[in-house]
C-alpha positions in Angstrom: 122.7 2.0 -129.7 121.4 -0.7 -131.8 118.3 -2.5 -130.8 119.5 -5.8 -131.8 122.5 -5.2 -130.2 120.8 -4.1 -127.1 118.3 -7.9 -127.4 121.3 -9.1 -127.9 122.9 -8.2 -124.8 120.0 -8.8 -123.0 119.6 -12.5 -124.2 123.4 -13.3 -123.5 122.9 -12.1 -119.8 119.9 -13.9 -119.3 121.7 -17.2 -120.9 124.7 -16.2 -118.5 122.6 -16.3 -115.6 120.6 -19.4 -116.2 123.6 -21.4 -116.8 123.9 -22.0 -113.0 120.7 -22.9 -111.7 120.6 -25.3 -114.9 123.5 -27.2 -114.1 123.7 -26.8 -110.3 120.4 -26.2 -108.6 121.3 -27.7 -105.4 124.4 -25.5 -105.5 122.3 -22.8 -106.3 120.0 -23.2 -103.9 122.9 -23.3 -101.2 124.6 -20.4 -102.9 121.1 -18.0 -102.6 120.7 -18.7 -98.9 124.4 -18.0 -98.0 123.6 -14.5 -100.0 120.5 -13.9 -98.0 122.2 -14.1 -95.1 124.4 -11.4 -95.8 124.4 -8.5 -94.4 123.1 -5.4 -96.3 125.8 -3.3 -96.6 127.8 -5.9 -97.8 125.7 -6.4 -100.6 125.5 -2.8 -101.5 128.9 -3.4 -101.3 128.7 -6.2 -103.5 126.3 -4.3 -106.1 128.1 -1.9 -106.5 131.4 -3.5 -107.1 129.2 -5.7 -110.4 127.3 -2.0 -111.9 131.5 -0.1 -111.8 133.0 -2.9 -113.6 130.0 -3.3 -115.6 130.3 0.4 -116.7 134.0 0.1 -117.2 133.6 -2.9 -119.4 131.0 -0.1 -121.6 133.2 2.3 -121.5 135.8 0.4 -122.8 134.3 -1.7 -125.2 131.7 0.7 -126.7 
């Protein structure tokens, strides 16, 4: 792989990530608490779910 393509990844997540705390802080204020209230195994649950589709969307796509 690339390095600029891998910067370049990385800087798109990070812009992808920031949008919502930018806009929406209160919102995303709200939103974090909910999420640490979870329980654990739903969040594993929840992890895993975002690192298979990520690796799909690789797979596919690379």
């Amino acid at each position: 792989m690339d390095f600029q393509v891998l910067m370049f990844a990385i800087g798109l997540v990070l812009v992808l990530e920031g949008v919502g705390p930018l806009i929406f802080p209160q919102k995303w204020k709200k939103y974090l608490a909910e999420v640490s209230m979870q329980n654990e195994n739903v969040l594993r649950r929840l992890g895993g779910c975002l690192v298979s589709a990520g690796i799909v969307l690789l797979i596919i796509f690379a």
